[in-house]
MIDRENTI-661783 format. One record per residue: residue in one letter; x, z negated, y of N, C-alpha, C in turn. Coordinates in steps of 0.2 Angstrom, whole numbers, padded with zeros to 4 digits, always signed. Example, Ala and Ser with C-alpha at 12.3 -4.5 7.8 and 13.67 -1.06 7.14 Angstrom:
A+0066-0039-0028+0062-0039-0022+0066-0039-0016
S+0064-0035-0011+0068-0036-0005+0064-0039+0000
! end
This chain:
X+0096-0490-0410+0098-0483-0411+0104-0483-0415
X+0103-0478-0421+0110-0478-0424+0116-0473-0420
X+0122-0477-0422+0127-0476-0417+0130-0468-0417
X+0128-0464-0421+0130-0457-0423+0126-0456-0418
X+0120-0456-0417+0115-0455-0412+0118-0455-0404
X+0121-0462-0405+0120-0464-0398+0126-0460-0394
X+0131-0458-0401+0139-0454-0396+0136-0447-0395
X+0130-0443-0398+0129-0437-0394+0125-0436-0390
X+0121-0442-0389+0118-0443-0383+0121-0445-0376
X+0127-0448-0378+0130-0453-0373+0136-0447-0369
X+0136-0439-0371+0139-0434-0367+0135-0430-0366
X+0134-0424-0360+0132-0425-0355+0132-0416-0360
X+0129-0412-0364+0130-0408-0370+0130-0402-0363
X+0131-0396-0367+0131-0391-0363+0125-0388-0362
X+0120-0389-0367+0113-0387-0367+0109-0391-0361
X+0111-0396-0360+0109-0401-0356+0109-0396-0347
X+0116-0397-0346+0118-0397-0341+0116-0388-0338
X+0115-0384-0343+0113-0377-0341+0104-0378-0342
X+0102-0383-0345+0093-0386-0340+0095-0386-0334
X+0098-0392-0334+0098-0394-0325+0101-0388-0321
X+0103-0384-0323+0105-0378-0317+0099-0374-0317
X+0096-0373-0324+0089-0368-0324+0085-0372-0320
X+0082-0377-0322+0078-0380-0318+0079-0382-0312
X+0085-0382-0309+0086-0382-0301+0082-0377-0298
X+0081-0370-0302+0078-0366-0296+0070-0368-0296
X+0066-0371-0301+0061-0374-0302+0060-0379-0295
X+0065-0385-0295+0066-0388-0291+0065-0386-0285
X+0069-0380-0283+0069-0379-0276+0066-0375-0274
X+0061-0379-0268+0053-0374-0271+0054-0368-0265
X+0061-0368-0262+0060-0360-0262+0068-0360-0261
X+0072-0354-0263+0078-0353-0264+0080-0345-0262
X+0078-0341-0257+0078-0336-0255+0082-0337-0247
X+0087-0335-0246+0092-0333-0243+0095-0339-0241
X+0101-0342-0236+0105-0348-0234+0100-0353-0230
X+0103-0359-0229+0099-0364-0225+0100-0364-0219
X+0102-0358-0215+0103-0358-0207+0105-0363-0204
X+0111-0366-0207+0117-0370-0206+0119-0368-0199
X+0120-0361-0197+0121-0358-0191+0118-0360-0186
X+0111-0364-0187+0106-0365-0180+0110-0372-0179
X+0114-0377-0185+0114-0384-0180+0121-0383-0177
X+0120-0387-0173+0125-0387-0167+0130-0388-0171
X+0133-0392-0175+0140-0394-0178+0139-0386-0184
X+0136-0383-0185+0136-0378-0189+0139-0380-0200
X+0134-0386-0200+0133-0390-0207+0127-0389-0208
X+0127-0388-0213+0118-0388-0216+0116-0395-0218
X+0112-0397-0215+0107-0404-0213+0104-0407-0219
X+0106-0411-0223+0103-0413-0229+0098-0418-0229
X+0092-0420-0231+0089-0428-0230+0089-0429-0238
X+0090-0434-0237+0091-0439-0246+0087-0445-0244
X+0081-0444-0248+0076-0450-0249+0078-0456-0249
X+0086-0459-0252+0086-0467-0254+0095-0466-0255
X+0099-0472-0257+0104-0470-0257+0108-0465-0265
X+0106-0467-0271+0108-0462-0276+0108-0454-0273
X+0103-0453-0271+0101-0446-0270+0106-0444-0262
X+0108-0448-0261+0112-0449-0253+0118-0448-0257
X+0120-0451-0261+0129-0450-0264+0129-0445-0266
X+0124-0441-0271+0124-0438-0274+0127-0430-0267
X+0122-0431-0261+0123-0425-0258+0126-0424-0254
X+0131-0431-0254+0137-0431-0250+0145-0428-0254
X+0143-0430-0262+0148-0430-0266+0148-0420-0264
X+0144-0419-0266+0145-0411-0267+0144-0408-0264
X+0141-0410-0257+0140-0405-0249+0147-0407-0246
X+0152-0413-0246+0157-0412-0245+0158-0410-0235
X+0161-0406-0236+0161-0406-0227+0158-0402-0225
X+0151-0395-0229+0149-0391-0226+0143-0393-0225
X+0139-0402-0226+0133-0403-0225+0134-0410-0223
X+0128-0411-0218+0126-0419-0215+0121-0422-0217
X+0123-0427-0221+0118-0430-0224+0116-0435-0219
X+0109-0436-0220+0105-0444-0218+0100-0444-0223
X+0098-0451-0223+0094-0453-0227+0087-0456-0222
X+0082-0455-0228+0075-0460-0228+0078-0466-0226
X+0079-0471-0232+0079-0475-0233+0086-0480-0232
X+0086-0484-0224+0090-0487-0222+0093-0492-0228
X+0099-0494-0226+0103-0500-0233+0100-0506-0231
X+0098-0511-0235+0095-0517-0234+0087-0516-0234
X+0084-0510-0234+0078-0508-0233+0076-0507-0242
X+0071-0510-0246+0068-0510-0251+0063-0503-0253
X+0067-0498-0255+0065-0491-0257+0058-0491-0258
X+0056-0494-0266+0050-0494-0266+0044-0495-0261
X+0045-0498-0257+0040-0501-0252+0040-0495-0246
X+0047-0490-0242+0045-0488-0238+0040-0485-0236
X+0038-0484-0230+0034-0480-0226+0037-0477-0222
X+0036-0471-0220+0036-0463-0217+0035-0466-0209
X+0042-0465-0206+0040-0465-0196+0038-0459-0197
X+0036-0456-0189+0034-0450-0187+0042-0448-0185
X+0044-0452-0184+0054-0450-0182+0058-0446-0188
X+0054-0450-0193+0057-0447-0200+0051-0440-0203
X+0044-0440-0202+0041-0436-0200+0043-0426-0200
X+0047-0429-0194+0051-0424-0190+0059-0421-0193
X+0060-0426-0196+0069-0425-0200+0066-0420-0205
X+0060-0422-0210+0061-0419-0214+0057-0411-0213
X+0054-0412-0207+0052-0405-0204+0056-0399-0203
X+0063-0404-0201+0069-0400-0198+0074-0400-0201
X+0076-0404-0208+0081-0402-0214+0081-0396-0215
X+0087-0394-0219+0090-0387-0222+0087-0390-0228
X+0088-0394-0231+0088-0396-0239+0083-0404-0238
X+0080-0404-0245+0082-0412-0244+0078-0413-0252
X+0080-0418-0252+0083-0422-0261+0079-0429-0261
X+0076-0429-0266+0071-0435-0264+0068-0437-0274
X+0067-0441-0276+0066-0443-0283+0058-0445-0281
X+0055-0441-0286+0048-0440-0287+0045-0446-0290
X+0040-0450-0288+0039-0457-0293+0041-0464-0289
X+0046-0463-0286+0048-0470-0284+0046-0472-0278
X+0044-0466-0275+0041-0468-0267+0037-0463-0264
X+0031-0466-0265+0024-0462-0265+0023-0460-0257
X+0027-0462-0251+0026-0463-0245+0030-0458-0244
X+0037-0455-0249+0039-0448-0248+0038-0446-0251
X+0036-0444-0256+0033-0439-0261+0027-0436-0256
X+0023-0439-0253+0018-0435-0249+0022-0435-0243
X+0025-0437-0241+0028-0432-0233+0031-0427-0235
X+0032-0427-0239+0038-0421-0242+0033-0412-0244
X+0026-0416-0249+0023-0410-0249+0019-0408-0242
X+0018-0411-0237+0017-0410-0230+0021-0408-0226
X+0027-0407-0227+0033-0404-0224+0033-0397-0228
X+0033-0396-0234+0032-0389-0238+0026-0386-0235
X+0019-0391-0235+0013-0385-0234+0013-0381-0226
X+0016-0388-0222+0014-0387-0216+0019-0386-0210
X+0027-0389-0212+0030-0387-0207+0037-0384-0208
X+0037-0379-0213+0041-0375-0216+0047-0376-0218
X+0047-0383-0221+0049-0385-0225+0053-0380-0232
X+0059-0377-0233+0060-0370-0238+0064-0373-0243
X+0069-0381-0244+0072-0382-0249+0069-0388-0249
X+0065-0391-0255+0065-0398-0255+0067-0399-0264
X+0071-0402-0265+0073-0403-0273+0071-0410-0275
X+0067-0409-0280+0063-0416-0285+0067-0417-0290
X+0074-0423-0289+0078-0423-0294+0074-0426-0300
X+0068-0428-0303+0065-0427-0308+0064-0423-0313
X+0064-0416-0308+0063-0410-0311+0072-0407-0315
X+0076-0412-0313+0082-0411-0316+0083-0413-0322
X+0082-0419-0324+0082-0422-0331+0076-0425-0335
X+0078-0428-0339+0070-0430-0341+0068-0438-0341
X+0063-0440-0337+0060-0445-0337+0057-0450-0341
X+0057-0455-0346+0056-0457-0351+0053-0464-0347
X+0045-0467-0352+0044-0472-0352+0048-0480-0355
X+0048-0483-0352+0052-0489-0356+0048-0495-0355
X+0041-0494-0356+0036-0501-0359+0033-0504-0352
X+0031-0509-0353+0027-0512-0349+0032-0520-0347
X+0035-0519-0342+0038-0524-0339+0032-0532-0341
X+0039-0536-0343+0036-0543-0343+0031-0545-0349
X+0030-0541-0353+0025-0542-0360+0031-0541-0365
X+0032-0544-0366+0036-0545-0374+0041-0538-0376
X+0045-0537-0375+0049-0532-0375+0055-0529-0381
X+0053-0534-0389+0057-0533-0390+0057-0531-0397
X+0062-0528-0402+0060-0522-0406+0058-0516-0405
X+0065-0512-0401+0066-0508-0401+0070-0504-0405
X+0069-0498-0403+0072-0493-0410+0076-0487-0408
X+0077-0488-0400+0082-0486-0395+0081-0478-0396
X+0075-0472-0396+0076-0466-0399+0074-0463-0394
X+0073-0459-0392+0070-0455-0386+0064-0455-0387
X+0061-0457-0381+0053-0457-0382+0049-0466-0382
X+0055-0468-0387+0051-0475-0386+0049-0477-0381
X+0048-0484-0380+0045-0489-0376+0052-0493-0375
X+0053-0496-0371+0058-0501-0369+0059-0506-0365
X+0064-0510-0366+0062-0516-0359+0061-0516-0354
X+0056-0518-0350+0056-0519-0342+0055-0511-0338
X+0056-0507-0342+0054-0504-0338+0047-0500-0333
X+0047-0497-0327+0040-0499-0324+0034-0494-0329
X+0028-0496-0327+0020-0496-0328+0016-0494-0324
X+0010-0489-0326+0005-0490-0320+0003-0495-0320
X+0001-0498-0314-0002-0505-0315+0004-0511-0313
X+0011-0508-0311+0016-0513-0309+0014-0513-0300
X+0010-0510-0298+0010-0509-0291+0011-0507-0287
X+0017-0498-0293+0018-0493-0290+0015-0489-0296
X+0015-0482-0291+0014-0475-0296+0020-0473-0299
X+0021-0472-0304+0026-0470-0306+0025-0464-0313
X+0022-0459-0312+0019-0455-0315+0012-0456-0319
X+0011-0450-0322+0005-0450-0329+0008-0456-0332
X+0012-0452-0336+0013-0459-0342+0017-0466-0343
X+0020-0465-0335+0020-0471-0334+0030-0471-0334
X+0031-0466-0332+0038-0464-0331+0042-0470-0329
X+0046-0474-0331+0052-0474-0327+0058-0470-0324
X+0056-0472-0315+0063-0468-0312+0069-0467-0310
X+0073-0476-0315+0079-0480-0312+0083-0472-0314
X+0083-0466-0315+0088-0464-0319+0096-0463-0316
X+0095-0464-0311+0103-0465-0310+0107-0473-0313
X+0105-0473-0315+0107-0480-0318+0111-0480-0324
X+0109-0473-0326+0114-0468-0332+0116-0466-0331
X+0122-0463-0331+0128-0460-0328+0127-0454-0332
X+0124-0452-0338+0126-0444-0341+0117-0443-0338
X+0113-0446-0337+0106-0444-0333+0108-0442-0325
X+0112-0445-0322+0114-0445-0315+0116-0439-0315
X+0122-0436-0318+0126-0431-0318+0120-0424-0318
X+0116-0425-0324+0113-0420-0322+0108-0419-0319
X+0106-0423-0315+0104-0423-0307+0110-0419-0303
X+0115-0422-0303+0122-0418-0299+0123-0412-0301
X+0122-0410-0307+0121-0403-0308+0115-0400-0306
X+0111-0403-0307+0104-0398-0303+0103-0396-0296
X+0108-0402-0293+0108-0401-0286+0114-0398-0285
X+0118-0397-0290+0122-0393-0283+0121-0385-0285
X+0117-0384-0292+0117-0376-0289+0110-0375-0288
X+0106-0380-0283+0100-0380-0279+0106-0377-0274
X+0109-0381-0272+0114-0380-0263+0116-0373-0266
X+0119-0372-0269+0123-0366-0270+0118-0360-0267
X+0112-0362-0269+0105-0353-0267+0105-0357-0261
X+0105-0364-0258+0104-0363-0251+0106-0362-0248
X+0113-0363-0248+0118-0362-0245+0125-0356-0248
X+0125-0353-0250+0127-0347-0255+0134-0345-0251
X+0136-0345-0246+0143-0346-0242+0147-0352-0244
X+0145-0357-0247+0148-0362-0248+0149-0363-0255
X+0146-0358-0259+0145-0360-0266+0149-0362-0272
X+0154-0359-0270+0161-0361-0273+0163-0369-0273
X+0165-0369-0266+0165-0377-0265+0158-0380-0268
X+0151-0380-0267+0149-0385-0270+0150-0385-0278
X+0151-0378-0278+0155-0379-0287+0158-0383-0291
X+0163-0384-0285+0168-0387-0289+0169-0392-0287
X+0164-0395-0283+0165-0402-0281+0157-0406-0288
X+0154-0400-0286+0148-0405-0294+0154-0405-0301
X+0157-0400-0302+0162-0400-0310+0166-0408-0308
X+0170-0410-0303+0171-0415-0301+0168-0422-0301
X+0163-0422-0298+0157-0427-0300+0155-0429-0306
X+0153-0424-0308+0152-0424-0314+0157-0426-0322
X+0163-0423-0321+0169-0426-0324+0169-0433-0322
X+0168-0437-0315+0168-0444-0314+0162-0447-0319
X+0158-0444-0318+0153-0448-0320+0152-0448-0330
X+0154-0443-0330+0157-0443-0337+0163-0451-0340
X+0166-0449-0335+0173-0456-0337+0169-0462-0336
X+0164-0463-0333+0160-0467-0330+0159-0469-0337
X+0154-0464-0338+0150-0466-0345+0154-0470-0353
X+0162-0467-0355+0165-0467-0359+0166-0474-0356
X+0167-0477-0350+0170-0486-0349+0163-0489-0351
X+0156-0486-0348+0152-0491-0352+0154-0493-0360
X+0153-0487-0363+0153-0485-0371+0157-0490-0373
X+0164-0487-0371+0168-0494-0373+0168-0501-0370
X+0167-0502-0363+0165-0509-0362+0160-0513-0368
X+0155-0509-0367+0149-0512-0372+0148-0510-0380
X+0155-0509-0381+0156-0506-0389+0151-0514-0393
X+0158-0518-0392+0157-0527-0398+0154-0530-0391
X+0150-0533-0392+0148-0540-0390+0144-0544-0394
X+0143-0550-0391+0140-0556-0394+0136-0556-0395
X+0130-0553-0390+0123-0552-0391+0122-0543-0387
X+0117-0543-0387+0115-0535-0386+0109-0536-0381
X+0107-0544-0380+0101-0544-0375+0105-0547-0368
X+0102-0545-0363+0101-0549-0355+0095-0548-0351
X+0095-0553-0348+0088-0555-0346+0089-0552-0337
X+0085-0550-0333+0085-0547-0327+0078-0551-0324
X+0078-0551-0317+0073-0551-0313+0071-0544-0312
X+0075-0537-0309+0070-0532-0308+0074-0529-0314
X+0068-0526-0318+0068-0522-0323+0068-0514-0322
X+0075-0513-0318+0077-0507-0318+0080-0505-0323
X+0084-0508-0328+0089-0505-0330+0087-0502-0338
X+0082-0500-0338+0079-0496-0345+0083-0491-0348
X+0088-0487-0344+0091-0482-0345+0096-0484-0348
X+0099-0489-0344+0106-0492-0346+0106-0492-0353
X+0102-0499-0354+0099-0501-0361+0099-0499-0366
X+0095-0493-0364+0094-0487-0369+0102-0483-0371
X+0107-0479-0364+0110-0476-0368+0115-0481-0372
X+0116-0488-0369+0122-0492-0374+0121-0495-0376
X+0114-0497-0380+0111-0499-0385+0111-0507-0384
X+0108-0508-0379+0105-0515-0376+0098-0514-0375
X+0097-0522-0376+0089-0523-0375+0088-0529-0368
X+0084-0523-0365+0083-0528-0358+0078-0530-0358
X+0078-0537-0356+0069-0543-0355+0069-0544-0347
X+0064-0540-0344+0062-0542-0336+0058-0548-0338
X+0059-0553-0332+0056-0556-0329+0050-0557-0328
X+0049-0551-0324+0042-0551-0320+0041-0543-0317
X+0046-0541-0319+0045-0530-0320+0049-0529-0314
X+0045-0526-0312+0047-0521-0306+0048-0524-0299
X+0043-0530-0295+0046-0533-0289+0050-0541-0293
X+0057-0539-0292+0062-0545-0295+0059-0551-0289
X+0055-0551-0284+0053-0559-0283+0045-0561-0282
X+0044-0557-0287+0036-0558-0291+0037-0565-0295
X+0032-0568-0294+0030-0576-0301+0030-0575-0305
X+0035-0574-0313+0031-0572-0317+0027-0579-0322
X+0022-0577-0325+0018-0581-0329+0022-0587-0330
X+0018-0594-0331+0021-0599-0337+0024-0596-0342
X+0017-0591-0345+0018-0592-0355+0025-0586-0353
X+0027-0581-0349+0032-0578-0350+0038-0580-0348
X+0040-0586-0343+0045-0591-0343+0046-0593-0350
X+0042-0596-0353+0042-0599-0360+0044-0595-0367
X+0042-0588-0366+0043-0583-0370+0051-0580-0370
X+0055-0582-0362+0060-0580-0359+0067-0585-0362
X+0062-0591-0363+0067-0595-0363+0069-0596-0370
X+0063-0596-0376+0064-0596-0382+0070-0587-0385
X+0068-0582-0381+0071-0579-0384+0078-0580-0380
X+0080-0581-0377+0086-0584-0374+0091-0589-0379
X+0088-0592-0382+0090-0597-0387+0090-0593-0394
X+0086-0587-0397+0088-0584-0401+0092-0581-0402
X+0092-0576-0395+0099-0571-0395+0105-0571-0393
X+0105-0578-0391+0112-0579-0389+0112-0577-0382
X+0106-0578-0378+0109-0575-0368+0112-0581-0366
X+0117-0577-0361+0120-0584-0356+0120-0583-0349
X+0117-0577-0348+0116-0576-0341+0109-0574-0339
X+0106-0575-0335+0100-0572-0331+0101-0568-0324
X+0101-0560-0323+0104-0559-0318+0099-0558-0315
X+0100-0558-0307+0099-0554-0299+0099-0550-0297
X+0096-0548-0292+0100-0542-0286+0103-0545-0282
X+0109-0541-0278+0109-0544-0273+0104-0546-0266
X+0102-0541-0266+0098-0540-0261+0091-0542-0262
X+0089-0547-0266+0082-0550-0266+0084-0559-0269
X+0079-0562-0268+0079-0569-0270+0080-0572-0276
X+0086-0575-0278+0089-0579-0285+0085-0584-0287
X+0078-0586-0283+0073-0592-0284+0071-0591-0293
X+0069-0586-0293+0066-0586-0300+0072-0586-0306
X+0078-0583-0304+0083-0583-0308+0085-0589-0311
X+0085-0591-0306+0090-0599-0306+0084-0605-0308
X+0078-0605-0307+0073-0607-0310+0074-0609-0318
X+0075-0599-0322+0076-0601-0329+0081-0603-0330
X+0088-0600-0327+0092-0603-0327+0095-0610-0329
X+0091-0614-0326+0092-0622-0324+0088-0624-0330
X+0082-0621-0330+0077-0622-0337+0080-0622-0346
X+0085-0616-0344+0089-0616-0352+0096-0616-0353
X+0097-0620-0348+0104-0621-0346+0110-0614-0348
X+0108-0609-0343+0112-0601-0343+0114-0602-0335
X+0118-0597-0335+0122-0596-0328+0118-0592-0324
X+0119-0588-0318+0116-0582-0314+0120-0579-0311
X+0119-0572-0312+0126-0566-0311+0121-0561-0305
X+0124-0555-0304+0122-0551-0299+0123-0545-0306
X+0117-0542-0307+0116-0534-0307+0111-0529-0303
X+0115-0525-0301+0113-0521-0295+0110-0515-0298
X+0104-0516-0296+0102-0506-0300+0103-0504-0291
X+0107-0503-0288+0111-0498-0283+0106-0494-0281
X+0101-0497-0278+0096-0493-0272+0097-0492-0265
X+0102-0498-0263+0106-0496-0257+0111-0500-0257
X+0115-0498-0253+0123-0501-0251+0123-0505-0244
X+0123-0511-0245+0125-0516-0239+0133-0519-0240
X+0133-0525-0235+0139-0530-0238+0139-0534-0242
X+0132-0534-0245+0132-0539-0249+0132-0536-0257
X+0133-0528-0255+0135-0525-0263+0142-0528-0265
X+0141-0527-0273+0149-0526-0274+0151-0522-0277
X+0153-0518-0270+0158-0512-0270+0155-0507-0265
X+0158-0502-0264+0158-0499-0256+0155-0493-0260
X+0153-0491-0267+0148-0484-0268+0147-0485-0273
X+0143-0479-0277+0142-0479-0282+0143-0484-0289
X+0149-0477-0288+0155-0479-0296+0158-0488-0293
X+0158-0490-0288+0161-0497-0287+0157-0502-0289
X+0149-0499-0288+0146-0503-0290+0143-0506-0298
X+0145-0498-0302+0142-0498-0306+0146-0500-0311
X+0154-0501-0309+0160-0504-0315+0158-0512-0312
X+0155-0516-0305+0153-0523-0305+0147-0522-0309
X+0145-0518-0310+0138-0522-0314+0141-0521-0325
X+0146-0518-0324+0148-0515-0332+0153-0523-0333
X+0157-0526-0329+0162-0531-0329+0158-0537-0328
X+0148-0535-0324+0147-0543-0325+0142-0541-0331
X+0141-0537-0334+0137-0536-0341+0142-0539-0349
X+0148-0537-0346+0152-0538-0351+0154-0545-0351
X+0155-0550-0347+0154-0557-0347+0148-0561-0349
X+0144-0557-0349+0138-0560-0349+0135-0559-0358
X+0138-0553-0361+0135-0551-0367+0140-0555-0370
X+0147-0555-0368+0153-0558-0373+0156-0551-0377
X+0160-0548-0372+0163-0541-0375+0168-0543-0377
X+0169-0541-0384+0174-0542-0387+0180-0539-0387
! end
């Protein structure tokens, strides 16, 4: 992507971010009167967030007038969940609930059963907030990109990775981009605002807030990854398509989508060869899945092995206690790993 390209892309335009308010009322498949915050005993409006991004997102900007819980416990593999009857029931009896379409097909359908059947009146599909881009078929040769909207790109998921992840095959890491995340932030907070319409101000001004962060966020990648020595990194779970894309990195999965899936002979081979082209030095991780296959190539091309976290949930074994902490370790271990100058 040429870099004049990449500095309009890489702010958060105003066109953009009055979609995501428009589109929030899309999102919220019903937005006619408050969330009867009055019925819970603490007198907060009851929030459920599918996983943890969507959980930060609606803690950031519900602030003290809502209670968040999530689906998806920390140390628990999002992709994979399954729906208790306990949880069932949460999403029966939420005010709101905030959940990313695509990534977990076990709430994607509890969710439209809780709308059809158990009146369910604010469910928001941060999908519907920004836009979804394919980024290639993990693990097949990924490289000659042309970094533009619309392409194809590294590692990013596929049907046929072993999840659904749309028609055309959408990748959903999008909070992984901080100017994509934001305007999820803005679509949900003036979702909250028609649900909760007493508080609206507050959640006003705590999304402008958010969003101003997330903005700063963006400007450290930009300049962290302004100069470096190469422009490629090598990952086990090929979440990080978005990144890639907006700061002009080319990312090679492993094995795609499950970071401790086998991948091929010939694609170790193909891994290690371009390793030696591009000048890689590192092969990252998650923290939360097995460094077997990392360390494997690692050992194979004589590279190192770091932790990059696409921040699906927060345990002890993250590094950093939220979001933004995690996502300056994963900007500090990219930048050693690229050679930023």
């Amino acid at each position: 992507m040429k870099m004049d390209v990449m500095n309009v892309r890489r702010l958060i335009p105003s066109a953009a971010l009055a979609g995501a308010v428009a589109l929030a009322a899309t999102a919220l498949t019903a937005c006619s009167g408050a969330a009867d915050a009055a019925g819970n005993k603490d007198g907060k409006v009851s929030v459920l967030a599918s996983f943890y991004p969507m959980q930060f997102i609606a803690e950031e900007i519900g602030g003290d007038h809502v209670k968040v819980d999530t689906l998806t416990k920390p140390g628990v593999e999002p992709h994979d969940l399954e729906i208790t009857p306990k949880q069932t029931a949460q999403l029966a009896e939420a005010d709101v609930v905030l959940y990313l379409r695509t990534l977990q097909p076990a709430v994607d359908k509890a969710v439209g059963q809780a709308v059809a059947h158990s009146g369910l009146e604010h469910a928001v599909d941060a999908t519907a907030l920004t836009k979804l881009e394919a980024h290639g078929k993990p693990g097949h040769g990924e490289e000659g990109h042309e970094h533009a909207d619309g392409d194809e790109h590294a590692g990013g998921h596929s049907k046929g990775d072993g999840h659904d992840h749309g028609e055309a095959g959408e990748d959903p890491h999008v909070w992984l981009d901080p100017t994509k995340y934001a305007e999820i932030a803005t679509g949900f907070g003036a979702a909250l605002e028609k649900a909760d319409p007493a508080h609206a101000a507050d959640y006003r001004k705590n999304t402008s807030q958010l969003v101003g962060k997330l903005q700063a966020l963006d400007t450290e990648f930009e300049d962290g990854l302004r100069n470096t020595a190469t422009r490629t990194f090598i990952t086990t779970h090929s979440a990080f398509g978005y990144l890639a894309e907006r700061y002009d990195l080319d990312q090679e999965g492993i094995s795609g989508v499950d970071p401790e899936a086998e991948p091929s002979p010939a694609r170790m081979k193909d891994l290690q060869a371009l390793a030696k082209k591009d000048n890689v030095t590192t092969v990252f991780f998650e923290a939360l899945a097995s460094d077997k296959t990392a360390k494997t190539l690692a050992k194979d091309t004589g590279l190192t092995t770091d932790v990059l976290d696409p921040l699906e949930g927060i345990t002890d074994k993250s590094q950093g206690a939220d979001y933004f902490e995690v996502m300056r370790s994963n900007l500090k271990n990219l930048q050693k790993a690229l050679g930023a100058k």
